[in-house]
C-alpha positions in Angstrom: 0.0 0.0 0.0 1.4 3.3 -0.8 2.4 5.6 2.3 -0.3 8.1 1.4 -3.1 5.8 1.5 -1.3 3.8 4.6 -1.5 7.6 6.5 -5.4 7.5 5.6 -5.3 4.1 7.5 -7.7 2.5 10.2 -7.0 -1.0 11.2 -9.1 -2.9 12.8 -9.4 -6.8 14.0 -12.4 -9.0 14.9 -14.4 -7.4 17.4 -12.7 -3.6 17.4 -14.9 -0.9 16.6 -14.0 2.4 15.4 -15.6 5.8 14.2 -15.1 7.9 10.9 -17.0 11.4 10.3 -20.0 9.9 12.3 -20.1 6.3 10.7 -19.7 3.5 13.6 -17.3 0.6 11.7 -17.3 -2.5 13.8 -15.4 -5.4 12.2 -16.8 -8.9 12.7 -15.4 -12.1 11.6 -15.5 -13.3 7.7 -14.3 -16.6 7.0 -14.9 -19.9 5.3 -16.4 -23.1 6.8 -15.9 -25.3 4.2 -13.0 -27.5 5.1 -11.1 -27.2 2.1 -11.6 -23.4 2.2 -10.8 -22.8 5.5 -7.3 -23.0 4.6 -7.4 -19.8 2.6 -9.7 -17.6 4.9 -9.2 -19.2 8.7 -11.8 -17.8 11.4 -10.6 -14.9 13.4 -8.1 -13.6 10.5 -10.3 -11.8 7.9 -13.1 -9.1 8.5 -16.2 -8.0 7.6 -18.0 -5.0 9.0 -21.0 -3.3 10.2 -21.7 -0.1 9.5 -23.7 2.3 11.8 -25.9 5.4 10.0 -28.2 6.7 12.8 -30.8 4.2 12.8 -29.6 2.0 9.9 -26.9 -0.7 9.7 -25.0 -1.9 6.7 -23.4 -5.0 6.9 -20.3 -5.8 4.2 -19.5 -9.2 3.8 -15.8 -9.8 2.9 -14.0 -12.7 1.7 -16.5 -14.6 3.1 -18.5 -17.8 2.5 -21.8 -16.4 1.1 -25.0 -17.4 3.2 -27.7 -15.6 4.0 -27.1 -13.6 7.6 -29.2 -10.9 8.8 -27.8 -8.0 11.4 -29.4 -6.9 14.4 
């Protein structure tokens, strides 16, 4: 990643939450549970995250399995 976009940088791991310009960014865990794709995409490494708008939450997958899942 180049330094400019690295200094424009959050990270954040399973579980860690964070806040940009008003948006809540919580990062859950995105993973496979196949067993020949967990491999590439263990539980606990990759992310997906939830998104907070006042009232309204956005939930982006990530490398993820895909399965319907429903945020609350």
């Amino acid at each position: 990643m180049p330094d400019e976009l690295k200094a424009k940088t959050t990270v954040i791991a399973n579980g860690d939450t964070t806040e940009i310009d008003g948006i809540s960014i919580g990062a859950v865990p995105a993973y496979n549970i196949t067993p020949d794709r967990l491999k590439f995409h263990p539980k606990g490494r990759d992310n997906g995250y939830v998104l907070t708008l006042g009232n309204q939450r956005v939930y982006i997958a990530g490398d993820t399995r895909t399965r319907p899942r429903c945020v609350r």
